[in-house]
N, C-alpha and C positions, 0 to 999 in steps of 0.2 A: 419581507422586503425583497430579498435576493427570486421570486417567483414575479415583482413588475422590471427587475433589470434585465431579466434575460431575456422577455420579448423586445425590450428598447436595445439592447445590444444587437440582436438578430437583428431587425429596421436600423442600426446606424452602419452593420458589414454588407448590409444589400446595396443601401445608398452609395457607400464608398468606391462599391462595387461597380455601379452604376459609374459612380465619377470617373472610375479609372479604364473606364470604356468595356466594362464586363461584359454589358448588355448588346445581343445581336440585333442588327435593323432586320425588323420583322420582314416577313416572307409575302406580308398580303397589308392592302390598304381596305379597311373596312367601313364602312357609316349606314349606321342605321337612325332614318330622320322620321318624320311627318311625312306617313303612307310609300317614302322611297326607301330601298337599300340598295346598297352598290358596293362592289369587290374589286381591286384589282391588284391582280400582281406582281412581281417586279420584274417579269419578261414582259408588259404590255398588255398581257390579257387581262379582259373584264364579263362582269356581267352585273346587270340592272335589271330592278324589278322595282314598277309603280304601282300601286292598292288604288284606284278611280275608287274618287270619294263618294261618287253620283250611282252609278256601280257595280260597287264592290266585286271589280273583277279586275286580275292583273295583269298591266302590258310587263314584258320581259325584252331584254337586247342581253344579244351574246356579244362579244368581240373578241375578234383575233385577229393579232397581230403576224403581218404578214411580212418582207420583203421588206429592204431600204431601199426609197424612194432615191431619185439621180436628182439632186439638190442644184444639180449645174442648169438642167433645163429648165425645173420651176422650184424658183426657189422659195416661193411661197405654199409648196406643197407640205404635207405632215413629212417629221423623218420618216415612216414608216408606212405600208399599204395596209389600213385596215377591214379585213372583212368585218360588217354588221349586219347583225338580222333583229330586227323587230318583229316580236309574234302575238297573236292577240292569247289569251286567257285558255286557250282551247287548243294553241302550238301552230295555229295556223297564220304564214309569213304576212305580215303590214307589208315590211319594207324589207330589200336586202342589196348589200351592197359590195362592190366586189375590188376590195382594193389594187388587187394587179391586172386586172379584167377577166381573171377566175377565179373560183373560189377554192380556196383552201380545204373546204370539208363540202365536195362536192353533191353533198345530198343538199345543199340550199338552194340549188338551183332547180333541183327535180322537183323539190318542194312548193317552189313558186308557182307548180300545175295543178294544185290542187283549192278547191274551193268550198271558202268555208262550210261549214256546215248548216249556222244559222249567220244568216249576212245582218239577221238584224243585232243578234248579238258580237258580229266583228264589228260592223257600224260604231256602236256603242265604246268599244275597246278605243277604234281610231280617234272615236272624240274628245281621248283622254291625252293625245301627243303632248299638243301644246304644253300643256300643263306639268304633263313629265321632264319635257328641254327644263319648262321652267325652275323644277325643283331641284333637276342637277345642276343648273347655274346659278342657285340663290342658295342649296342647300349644300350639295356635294362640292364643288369650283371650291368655295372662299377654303373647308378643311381638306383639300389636297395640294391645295396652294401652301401649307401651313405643315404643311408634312415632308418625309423623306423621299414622299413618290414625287415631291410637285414634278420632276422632271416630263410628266406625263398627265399635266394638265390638257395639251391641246387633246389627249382622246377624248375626254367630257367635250373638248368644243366640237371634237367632228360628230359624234353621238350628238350632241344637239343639233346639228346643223341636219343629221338625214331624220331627225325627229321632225322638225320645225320645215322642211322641205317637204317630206311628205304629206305634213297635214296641209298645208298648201294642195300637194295635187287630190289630197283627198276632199278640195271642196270643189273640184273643176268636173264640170259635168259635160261630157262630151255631146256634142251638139245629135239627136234624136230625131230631128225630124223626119229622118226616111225611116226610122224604125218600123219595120215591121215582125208583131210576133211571131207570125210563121214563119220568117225565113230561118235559116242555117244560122246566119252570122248571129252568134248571142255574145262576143264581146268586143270590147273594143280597146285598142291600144294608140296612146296617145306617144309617141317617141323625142324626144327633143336634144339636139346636137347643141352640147354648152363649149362654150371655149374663153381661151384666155392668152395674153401674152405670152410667148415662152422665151428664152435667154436673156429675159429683159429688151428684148427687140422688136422685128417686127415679124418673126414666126408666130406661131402658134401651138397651143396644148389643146388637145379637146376630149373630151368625154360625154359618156350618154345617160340620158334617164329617158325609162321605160314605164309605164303606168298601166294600168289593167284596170276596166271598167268593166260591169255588167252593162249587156244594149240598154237597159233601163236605168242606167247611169250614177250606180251603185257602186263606187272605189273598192278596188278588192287589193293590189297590191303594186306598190312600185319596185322595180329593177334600177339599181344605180351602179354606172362604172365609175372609176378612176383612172384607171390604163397609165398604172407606175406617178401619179401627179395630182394634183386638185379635181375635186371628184366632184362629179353633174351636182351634187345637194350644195356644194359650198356656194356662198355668196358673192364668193370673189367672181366668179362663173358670167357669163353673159350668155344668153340664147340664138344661137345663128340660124336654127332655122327650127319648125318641128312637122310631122305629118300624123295624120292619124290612120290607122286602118284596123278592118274586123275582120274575126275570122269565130269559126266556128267551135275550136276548139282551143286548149290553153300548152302554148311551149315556154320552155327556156331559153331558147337561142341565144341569147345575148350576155349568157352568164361564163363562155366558153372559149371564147373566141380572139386570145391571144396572137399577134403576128410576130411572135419574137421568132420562133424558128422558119418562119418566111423571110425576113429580112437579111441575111445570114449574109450574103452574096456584096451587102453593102457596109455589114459590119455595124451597123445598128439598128435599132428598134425605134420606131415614130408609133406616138399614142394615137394620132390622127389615121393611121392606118387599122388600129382597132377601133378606133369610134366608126368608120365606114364598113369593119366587117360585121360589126355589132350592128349597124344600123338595116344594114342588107338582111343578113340573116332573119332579124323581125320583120321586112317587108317580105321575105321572097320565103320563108319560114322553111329553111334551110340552112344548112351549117357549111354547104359548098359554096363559100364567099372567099376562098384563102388568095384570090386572083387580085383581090384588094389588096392584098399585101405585098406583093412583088416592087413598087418600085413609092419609095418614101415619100410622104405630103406632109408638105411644111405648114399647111393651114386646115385647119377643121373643113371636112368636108360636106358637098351637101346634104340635102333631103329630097333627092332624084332617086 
């Protein structure tokens, strides 16, 4: 008898244990569902991996958590700057997004120059987005919501939002008609200036998304800023203008090009001053735009 009381004894001092607040809140949030899993810890960071059931190859998103967001200009932005990358099966970047308009782990931007290996096998990767937002908001949302982390529900929204954005630009086929095989120009970049209210009034927040097509109008990868506020993939976002243009070879520009230490003189930082240095630097494919930064714009600028 005394060899079933003392496992039941051991289960009623762990219980008690439990009740009297013995047990540490875990260190990580975990879920492993139907073809998703997802991590996150309790500084913010995460990482996501989907099994395409079609296939059987896996998109992956990193996140890091960057910077707190100035709540005062948009207060509908995340507390925090997320950097995220989406890579297809083979590490090569879908999407990637720069929550304070540079990246945290600067090799994501270097990374953005390079082209897959098999575009029919990234193809196949991208056509699994949709499907992935969907499984973290039907799958993952309702048990983080339900957990110790919920506090960090809105990163699954903004992870869906540059999922569910990008496959969007991943079905836009940039217009081909002058294509011509022989020339230089083999890509193309579609740029688009998103903006939003900011103090509640009638300034403005703006930020950029970037797109990278093959001339044969093949989606290879988007660039997204934020620039400290509500980032080009959110919804909230409206489009002020966009342009397109080609060039022959593949940069980063636009993953670097903070104006905080230009601003100095004035004592603060306007995001709209980086969405214009971001937007230069892809047309003029140069990083010597810092002249945008000298003197602060209260409204999303243009696509001149």
């Amino acid at each position: 008898m005394l060899r079933f009381v003392l496992p039941l004894l051991s289960v009623s001092l762990f219980l008690n244990a439990l009740a009297a607040g013995g047990a540490e809140k875990p260190e990580k949030f975990r879920y492993q569902g139907e073809g998703i899993t997802f991590e996150l810890t309790a500084a913010g960071h995460a990482t996501a991996s989907y099994l395409g059931p079609r296939n059987q190859r896996r998109v992956n998103v990193v996140v890091i958590r960057g910077e707190q967001n100035d709540l005062r200009v948009d207060p509908a932005a995340s507390p925090y700057a997320l950097d995220i990358k989406i890579s297809d099966s083979d590490d090569f970047t879908i999407a990637a997004q720069s929550g304070s308009g540079h990246f945290v782990d600067q090799s994501w931007g270097r990374e953005t120059t390079a082209v897959p290996l098999s575009l029919e096998k990234h193809q196949r990767d991208v056509a699994e987005l949709s499907s992935f937002a969907n499984s973290l908001q039907e799958q993952v949302k309702p048990r983080l919501g339900k957990s110790t982390f919920s506090q960090w529900l809105w990163v699954v929204d903004e992870i869906v939002d540059l999922l569910r954005y990008t496959d969007d630009q991943s079905k836009i086929s940039p217009s081909i008609d002058d294509y011509d095989p022989k020339a230089a120009a083999a890509y193309r970049i579609v740029v688009a200036i998103k903006k939003k209210v900011a103090f509640g009034v009638v300034f403005e927040h703006s930020s950029l998304s970037s797109s990278t097509y093959k001339s044969t109008g093949q989606f290879l990868y988007s660039i997204i800023t934020c620039n400290h506020g509500t980032c080009a993939s959110s919804s909230t976002m409206s489009t002020k203008c966009s342009a397109t243009f080609t060039q022959s070879t593949l940069d980063g520009y636009a993953s670097d090009l903070l104006c905080d230490f230009y601003g100095w003189p004035y004592l603060v930082h306007v995001c709209n001053n980086d969405t214009r240095a971001e937007y230069l630097s892809i047309k003029n494919r140069s990083r010597g735009t810092w002249s945008s930064c000298s003197t602060p714009r209260l409204y999303a600028p243009p696509c001149d």
